[in-house]
C-alpha positions in Angstrom: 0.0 0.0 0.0 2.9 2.6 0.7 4.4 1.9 -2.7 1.3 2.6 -4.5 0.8 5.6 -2.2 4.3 6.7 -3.7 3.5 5.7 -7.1 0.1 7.7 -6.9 1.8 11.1 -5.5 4.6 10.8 -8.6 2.0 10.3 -11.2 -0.5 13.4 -9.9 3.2 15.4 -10.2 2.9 14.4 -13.8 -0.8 15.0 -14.3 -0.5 17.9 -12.7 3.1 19.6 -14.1 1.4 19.1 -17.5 -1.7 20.3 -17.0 0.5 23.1 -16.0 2.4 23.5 -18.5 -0.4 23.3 -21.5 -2.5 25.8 -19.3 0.6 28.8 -19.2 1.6 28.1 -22.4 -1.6 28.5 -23.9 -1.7 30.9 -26.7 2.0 31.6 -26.6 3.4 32.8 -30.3 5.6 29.8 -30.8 6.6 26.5 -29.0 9.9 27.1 -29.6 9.4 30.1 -26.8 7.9 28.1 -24.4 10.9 25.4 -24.7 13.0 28.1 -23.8 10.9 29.3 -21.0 10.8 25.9 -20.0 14.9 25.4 -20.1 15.4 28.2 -18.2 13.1 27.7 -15.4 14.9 24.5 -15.6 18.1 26.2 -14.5 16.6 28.4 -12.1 15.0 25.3 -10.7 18.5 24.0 -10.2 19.3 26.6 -8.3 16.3 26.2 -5.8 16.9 22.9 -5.3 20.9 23.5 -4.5 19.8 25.6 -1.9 17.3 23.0 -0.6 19.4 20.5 -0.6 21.9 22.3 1.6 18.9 23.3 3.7 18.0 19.5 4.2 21.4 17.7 4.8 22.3 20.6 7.7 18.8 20.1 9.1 18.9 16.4 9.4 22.4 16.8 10.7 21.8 19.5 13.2 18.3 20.0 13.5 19.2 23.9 12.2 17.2 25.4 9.6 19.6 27.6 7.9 18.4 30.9 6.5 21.7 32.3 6.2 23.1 29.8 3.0 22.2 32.7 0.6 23.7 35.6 2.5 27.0 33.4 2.5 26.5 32.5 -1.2 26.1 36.5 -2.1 29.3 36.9 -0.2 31.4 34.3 -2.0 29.8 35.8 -5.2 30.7 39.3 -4.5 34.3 38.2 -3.7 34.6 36.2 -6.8 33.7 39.4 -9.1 36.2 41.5 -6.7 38.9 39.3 -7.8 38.2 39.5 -11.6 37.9 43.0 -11.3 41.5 43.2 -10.0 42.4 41.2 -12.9 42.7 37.5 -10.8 42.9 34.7 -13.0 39.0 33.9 -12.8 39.5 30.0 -12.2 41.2 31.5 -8.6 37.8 33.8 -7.9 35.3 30.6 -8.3 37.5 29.0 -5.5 38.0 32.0 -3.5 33.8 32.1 -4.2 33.6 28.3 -2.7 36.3 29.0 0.5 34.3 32.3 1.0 30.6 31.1 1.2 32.4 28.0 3.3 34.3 30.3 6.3 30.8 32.3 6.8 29.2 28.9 6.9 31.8 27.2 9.2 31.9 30.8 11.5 28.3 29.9 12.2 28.2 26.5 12.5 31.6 26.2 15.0 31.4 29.1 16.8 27.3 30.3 16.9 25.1 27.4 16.7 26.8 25.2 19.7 25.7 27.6 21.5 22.3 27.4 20.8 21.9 23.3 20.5 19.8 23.3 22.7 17.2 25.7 22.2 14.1 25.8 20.1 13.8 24.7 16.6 12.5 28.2 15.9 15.1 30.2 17.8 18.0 28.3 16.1 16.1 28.9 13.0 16.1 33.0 13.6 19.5 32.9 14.6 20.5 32.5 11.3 18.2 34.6 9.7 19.6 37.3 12.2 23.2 36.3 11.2 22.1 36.3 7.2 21.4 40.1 7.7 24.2 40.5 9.1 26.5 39.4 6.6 23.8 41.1 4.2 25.3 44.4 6.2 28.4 43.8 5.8 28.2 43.0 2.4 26.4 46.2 1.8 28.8 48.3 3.2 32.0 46.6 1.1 29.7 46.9 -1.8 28.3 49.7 -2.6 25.1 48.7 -4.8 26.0 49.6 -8.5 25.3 47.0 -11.8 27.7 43.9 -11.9 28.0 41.0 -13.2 29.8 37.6 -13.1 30.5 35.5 -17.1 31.8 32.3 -17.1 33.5 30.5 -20.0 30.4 28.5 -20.7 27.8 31.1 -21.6 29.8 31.4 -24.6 29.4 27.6 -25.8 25.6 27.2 -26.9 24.2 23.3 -27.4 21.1 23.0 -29.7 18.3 21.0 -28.3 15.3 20.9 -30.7 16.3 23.9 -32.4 16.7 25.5 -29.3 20.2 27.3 -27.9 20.6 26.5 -24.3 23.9 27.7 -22.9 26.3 24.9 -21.3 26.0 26.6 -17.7 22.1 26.1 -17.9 23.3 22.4 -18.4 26.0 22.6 -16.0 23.8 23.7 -13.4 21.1 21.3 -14.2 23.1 18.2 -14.3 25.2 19.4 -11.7 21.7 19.2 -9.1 21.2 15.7 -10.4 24.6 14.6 -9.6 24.7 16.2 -5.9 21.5 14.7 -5.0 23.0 10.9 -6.2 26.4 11.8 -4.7 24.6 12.8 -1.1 22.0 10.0 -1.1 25.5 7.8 -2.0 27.6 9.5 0.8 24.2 9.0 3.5 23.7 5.4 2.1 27.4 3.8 2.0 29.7 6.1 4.3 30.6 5.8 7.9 29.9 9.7 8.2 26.5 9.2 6.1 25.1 6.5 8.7 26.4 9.0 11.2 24.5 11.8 10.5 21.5 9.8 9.5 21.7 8.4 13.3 21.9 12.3 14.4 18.7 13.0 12.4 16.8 9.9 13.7 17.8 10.5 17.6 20.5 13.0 18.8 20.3 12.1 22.1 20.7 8.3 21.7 23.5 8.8 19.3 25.9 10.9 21.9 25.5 8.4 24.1 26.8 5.3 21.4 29.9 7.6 21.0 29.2 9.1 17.4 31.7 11.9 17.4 28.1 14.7 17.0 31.0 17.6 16.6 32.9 16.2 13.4 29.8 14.8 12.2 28.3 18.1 12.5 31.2 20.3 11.0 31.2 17.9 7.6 27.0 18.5 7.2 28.0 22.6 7.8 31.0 22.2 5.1 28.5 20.7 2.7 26.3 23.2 3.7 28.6 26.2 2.9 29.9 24.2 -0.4 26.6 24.1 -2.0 25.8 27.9 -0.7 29.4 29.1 -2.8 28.4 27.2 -5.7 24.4 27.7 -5.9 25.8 32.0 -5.2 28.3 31.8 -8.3 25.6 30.5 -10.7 22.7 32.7 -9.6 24.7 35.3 -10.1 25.9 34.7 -13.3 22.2 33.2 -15.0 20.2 35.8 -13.0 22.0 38.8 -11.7 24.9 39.4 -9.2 22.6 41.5 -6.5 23.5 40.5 -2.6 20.0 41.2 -1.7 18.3 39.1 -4.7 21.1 36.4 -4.2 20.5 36.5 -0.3 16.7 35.8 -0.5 17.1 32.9 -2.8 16.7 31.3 0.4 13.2 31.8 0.5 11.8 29.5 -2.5 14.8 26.9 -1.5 13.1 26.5 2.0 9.8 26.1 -0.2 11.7 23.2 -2.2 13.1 22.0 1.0 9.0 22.0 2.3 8.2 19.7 -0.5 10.6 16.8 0.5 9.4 17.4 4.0 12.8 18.0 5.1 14.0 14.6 4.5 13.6 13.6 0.8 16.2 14.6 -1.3 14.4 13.7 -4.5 11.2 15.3 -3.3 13.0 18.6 -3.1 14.6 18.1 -6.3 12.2 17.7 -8.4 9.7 20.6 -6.4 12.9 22.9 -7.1 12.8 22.3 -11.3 9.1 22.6 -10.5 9.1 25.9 -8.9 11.9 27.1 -12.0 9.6 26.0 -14.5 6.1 27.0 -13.2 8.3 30.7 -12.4 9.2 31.0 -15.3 6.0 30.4 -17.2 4.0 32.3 -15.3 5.8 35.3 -17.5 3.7 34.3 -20.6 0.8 35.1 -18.6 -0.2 38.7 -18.4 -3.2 38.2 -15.7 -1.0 35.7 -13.4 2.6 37.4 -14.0 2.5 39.4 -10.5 2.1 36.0 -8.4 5.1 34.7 -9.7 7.1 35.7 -6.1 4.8 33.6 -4.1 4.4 30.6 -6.4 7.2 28.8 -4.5 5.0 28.8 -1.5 1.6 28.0 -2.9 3.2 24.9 -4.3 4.5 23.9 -1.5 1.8 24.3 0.3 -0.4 22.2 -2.3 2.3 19.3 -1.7 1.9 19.4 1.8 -1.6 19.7 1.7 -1.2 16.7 -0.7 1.0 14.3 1.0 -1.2 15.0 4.5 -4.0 13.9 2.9 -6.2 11.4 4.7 -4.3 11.7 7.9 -4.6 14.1 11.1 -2.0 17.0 11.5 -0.4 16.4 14.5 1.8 19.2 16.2 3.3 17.4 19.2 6.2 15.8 19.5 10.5 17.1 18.7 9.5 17.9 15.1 
């Protein structure tokens, strides 16, 4: 019964993404536009579901819900256009991008959130929303807010799918969300430090006693963590713009993917990241439904819950 509960939730994504789709793109000049609509969302949806991702492994890990991934990724991004506007080789900046967006991460996680393991879900959850505004601040202040931007080598190189251009960092960034959520679920599934963490996410407690080492354990889920933040940063700002506000506030509709795994399914948020890209993205064709594209992360997250929670009684008790 379970499978064919899972089997039933995958097919009314199908149904329902395609209903979607052929309802938005209604009436659109050519198909060839909505293909492109469609590959870009795509991209965008990447990004999303980077940041969910990030948001999920550190959450099972910790039990912290970090707001702050795209204030850190902003940071990394800033530096990284810094560098190349001193004339750094830009191979370097992306690095310097990564190790950035990874120290902000690893200032929080080390030195801020042990001091607040044991509070509230919530509090630890503000804390780092406090601590994304503060590195918003700071970023401010380096930067003063004029037009940038960040190129990498493959915007240039242009594949043709179905007589349509898509550049090879829409691709990159794609595949590259695929590929983190096998190599994660592969690192969970078959490591020492994957059971690990999965035994912090199924009882903290209980594992501290059996001797799991909880501060490497959490340190490697808040390196992750800052990884993914550098990388999902460097790419927004190159396919959308290089803005530390915008960039910062990614956060918001990759909490919304992160909603539709339930905080737990890596796959789940994947594909309610692409989702969210695409359905965006679309909603530009429309002229009556254009202005609800900044919530549409939410309601669809809120339709999967509503979804998945069918037939069963919302409970609020208990640690979660």
């Amino acid at each position: 019964m379970p499978n064919l509960s899972r089997y039933t939730n995958w097919i009314a994504w199908a149904v329902a993404m395609a209903a979607i789709i052929t309802i938005l793109s209604w009436g659109a000049p050519r198909p060839q536009m909505v293909g492109l609509f469609i590959a870009s969302g795509l991209a965008v949806g990447s990004l999303y579901a980077l940041g969910g991702i990030g948001i999920v492994v550190l959450y099972r890990a910790t039990g912290v819900m970090n707001f702050a991934g795209g204030a850190a990724g902003a940071a990394g991004a800033m530096t990284a256009w810094q560098l190349v506007d001193w004339g750094i080789w830009p191979p370097l900046s992306w690095v310097a991008c990564l190790a950035v967006s990874l120290a902000i991460t690893l200032f929080y996680g080390r030195l801020i959130a042990p001091r607040l393991a044991w509070r509230d879900t919530v509090v630890k959850a503000v804390a780092t929303l406090g601590f994304a505004l503060i590195v918003l601040g700071l970023v401010s202040f380096i930067w003063v807010d004029d037009p940038r931007s960040i190129e990498l080598p493959t915007d240039a190189i242009g594949v043709r799918i179905l007589g349509m251009r898509i550049t090879a960092t829409r691709l990159l960034v794609f595949f590259a969300s695929i590929g983190i959520v096998v190599g994660i679920w592969a690192f969970l599934t078959y490591t020492k430090v994957g059971l690990q963490m999965r035994a912090l996410a199924n009882d903290r407690d209980l594992s501290a006693l059996l001797g799991i080492p909880i501060l490497r354990v959490e340190t490697i889920a808040w390196t992750i963590a800052g990884v993914l933040a550098g990388f999902t940063g460097l790419m927004f700002a190159d396919l959308i713009r290089l803005e530390p506000v915008v960039i910062t506030f990614m956060v918001i509709p990759s909490i919304a993917a992160a909603i539709c795994g339930r905080l737990e399914n890596l796959t789940a948020v994947l594909i309610g990241g692409l989702s969210m890209g695409v359905i965006e993205n679309l909603l530009t064709l429309s002229p009556t439904l254009r202005g609800v594209r900044p919530i549409a992360p939410f309601v669809i997250a809120a339709i999967v819950l509503l979804w998945l929670q069918r037939g069963q009684r919302l409970s609020f008790g208990g640690r979660d």
